[in-house]
C-alpha positions, 0 to 999 in steps of 0.5 A, a space after each residue: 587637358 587635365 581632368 579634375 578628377 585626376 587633379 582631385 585624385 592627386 591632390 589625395 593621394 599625396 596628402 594622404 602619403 604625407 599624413 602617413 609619412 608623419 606618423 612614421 618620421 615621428 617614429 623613426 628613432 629609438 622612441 616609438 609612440 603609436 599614433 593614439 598615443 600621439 593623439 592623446 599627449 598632445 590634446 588629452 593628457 600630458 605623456 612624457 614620450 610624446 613631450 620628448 618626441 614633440 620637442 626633439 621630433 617635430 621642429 625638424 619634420 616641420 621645418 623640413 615640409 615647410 622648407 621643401 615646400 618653398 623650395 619647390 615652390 620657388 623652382 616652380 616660379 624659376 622655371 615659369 619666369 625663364 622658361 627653362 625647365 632646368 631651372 632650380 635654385 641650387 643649380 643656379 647659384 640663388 642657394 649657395 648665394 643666399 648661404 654665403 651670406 647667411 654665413 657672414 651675417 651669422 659668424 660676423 653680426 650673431 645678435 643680427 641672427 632673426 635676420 639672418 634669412 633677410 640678409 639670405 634673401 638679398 644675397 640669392 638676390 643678388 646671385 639671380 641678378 648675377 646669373 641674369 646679367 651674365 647670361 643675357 646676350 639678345 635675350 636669355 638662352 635656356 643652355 647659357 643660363 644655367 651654365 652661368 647658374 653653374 658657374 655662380 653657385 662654384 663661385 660663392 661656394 669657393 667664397 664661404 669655403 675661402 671664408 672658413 679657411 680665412 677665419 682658421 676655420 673657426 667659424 666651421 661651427 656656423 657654416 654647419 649652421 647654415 649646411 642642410 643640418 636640420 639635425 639640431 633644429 628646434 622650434 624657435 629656427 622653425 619659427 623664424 622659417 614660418 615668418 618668411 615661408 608663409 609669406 612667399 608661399 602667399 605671394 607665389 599663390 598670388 601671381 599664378 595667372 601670370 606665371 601662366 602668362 608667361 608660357 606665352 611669348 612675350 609679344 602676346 603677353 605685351 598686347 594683353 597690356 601686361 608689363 613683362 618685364 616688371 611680371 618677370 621681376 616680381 616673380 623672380 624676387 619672390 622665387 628668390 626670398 623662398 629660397 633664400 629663406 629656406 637656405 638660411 635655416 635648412 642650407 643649400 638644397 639642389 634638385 628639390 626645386 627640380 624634381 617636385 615640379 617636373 613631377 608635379 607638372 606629369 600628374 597635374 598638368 601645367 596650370 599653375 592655379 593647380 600646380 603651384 598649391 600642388 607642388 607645395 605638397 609635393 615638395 613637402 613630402 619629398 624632403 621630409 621622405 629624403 629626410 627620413 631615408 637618411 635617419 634610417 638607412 645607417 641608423 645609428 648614423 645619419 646621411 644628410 638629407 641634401 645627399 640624398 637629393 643630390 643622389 637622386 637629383 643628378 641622375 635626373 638632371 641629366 635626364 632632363 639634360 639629354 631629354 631636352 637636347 633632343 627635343 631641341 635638336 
């Protein structure tokens, strides 16, 4: 059991990093305003650097804490409802479903562009139904689920790939819209994130008692006369609109979902009540810091910040791979 005030000195320290996170993200860049100066632009007296930096700067450092924030909230709520540690979004193909159809909606239906995360949320929908189908066979083995996940997300990968070289590649322009490049994004795209974010990251607070519900076997929970089907679909319909939402406006991002829990879990506990609040911190400052990282490390240039996860997040999928074929050994 977890103490409350480890749970306290958690919660804490992350906010505090974040807050300090912020301040050097708005400072990383060629304008450099110190955090008095911030202050005063943005509530005392209008400051031309602070208006530059508010209107370049900070839509993406907002979409990519809120976006982090939902994609790891959504790993949360996969891992709880399929009992597999190893669940993530972008492992299991939710992501590259939810961005192949906001590719398709975007290139073919522009004017249908404030939808476009709609339209994402029933293709990872669609893609989570997909793994589910393909991956029951007298119930869900943790191992077949995500070599099914694996297997979806290669193939809506090879779709929106076949797409663009189907079109002569002319619409390469929106599949870059749709590809984890937050480089150009501005207030109105972190506006559309915030009209669905906000609302799945709400209903994730929702369902925490059931999320830990779902620890237990599904007999238990039956005879506490809770329906485990219907639970497991709701949340798993949530879990999908985070991410999806999140896709269509920063792209495919994997091992975000799977990482943040997994450490969140380590300092926490696994009490979802804590957990989930937590994690949306956590995820949050992660992806702004991998974000960060890839302005920084080149600059002048750029490395995408879903590089940078997926450096960091491969080795530790393996990890977590090894880890968990021993204990189940």
């Amino acid at each position: 059991m977890i103490k409350k005030s480890r749970i306290f000195t958690a919660y804490l320290v992350t906010a505090i990093l974040l807050l300090i996170l912020f301040v050097i993200a708005v400072n990383t860049g060629s304008l450099k305003i110190t955090p008095v100066q911030l202050f005063k632009g943005l509530f005392v007296a209008y400051d031309k650097d602070v208006a530059t930096v508010y209107d370049l700067r900070f839509p993406r450092i907002f979409i990519s804490m809120l976006g982090g924030a939902a994609m790891a909230v959504s790993g949360v709520l996969l891992q709880a409802v399929m009992k597999n540690p190893l669940a993530d979004p972008g492992i299991i193909g939710i992501s590259s479903g939810a961005s192949f159809m906001a590719v398709i909606v975007t290139a073919l239906f522009p004017l249908l562009y404030n939808f476009t995360p709609l339209f994402a949320c029933i293709g990872g929908c669609g893609a989570c139904a997909l793994v589910y189908l393909l991956s029951w066979k007298s119930g869900l083995s943790p191992l077949r689920l995500i070599l099914v996940g694996v297997a979806v997300n290669t193939m809506f990968t090879g779709l929106m790939n076949a797409f663009n070289s189907g079109t002569g590649s002319n619409y390469s322009g929106v599949a870059s819209i749709v590809s984890a490049n937050i480089t150009q994004k501005t207030w109105s795209d972190f506006k559309l994130l915030v009209c669905y974010a906000v609302v799945g990251l709400i209903l994730s607070l929702c369902v925490t008692k059931y999320c830990n519900l779902l620890s237990l076997e599904d007999k238990t929970v039956r005879s506490l006369g809770v329906n485990v089907t219907t639970i497991r679909l709701i949340i798993s319909f949530i879990a999908c609109l985070l991410a999806s939402i999140s896709t269509a406006v920063i792209g495919p991002v994997s091992f975000l979902g799977l990482i943040v829990p997994h450490i969140a879990r380590l300092l926490i506990g696994s009490n979802h009540a804590a957990l989930m609040p937590y994690t949306m911190i956590l995820g949050a400052f992660t992806f702004l810091l991998a974000d960060t990282v890839g302005r920084t490390i080149c600059y002048p240039y750029e490395i995408n910040a879903t590089v940078i996860m997926a450096v960091v997040g491969g080795p530790f999928f393996i990890f977590l791979l090894r880890r968990s074929d021993k204990h189940n050994g």
